[in-house]
N, C-alpha and C positions, 0 to 999 in steps of 0.2 A: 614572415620568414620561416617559421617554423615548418610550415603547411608545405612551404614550398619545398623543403628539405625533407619532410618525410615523401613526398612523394616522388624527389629524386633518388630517395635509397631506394625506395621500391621499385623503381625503374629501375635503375641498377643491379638490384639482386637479382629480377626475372632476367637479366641480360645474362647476368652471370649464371645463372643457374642454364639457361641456352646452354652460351658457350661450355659448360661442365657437361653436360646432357650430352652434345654431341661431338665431345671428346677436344673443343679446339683449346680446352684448359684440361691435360691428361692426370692423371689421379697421380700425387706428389708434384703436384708443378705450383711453384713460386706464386703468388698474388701481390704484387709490386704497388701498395697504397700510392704512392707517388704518381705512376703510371697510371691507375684507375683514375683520379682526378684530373690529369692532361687529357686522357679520353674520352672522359665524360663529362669537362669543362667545368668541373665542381670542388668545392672546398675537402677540405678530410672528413669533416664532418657526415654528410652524406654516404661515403664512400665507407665510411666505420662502420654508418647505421647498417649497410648493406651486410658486411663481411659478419657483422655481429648478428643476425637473423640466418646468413647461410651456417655461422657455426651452431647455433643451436639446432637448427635442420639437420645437421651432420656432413656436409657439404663439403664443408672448408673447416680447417682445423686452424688453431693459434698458437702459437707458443711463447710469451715474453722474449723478448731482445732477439726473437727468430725472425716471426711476423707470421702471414696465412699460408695456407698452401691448401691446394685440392687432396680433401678425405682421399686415403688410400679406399680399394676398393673390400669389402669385407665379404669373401669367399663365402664365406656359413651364411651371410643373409642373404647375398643372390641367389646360391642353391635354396632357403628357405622358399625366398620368392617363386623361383621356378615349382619347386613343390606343389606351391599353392596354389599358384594357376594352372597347371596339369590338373588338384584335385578339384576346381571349379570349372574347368572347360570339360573330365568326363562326368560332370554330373548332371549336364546338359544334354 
């Protein structure tokens, strides 16, 4: 059982991080445990292991008695980002 549960959070988390990646979960948007488990046919369990690896990633935020919701987007590290691959693409 156990095997089988981490490797549905892991299914799970790559799903979710898709869906986050390509905007169909917008940054502040509700992550409904309830609803992850109807979807993906799985106990809470699962679906926790998931949410609890995307918030350490920075992904998905938590709040007690709030629940998750998609990382707002943080301005100063996307400009970092773009910084960085500008100074690594003229150093080619």
């Amino acid at each position: 059982m156990f095997v089988r549960t981490r490797g549905m959070a892991a299914e799970i988390g790559a799903r979710l991080r898709v869906m986050i990646d390509e905007g169909e979960l917008p940054s502040g948007a509700r992550i409904d445990e309830k609803e992850l488990c109807v979807t993906f046919d799985v106990s809470k369990t699962p679906s926790r292991e998931a949410l609890k690896v995307l918030v350490s990633e920075g992904l998905v935020t938590h709040r007690q008695y709030i629940g998750y919701r998609v990382a707002p987007i943080d301005l100063a590290d996307l400009n970092a980002t773009f910084e960085l691959l500008h100074g690594l693409e003229t150093s080619y």
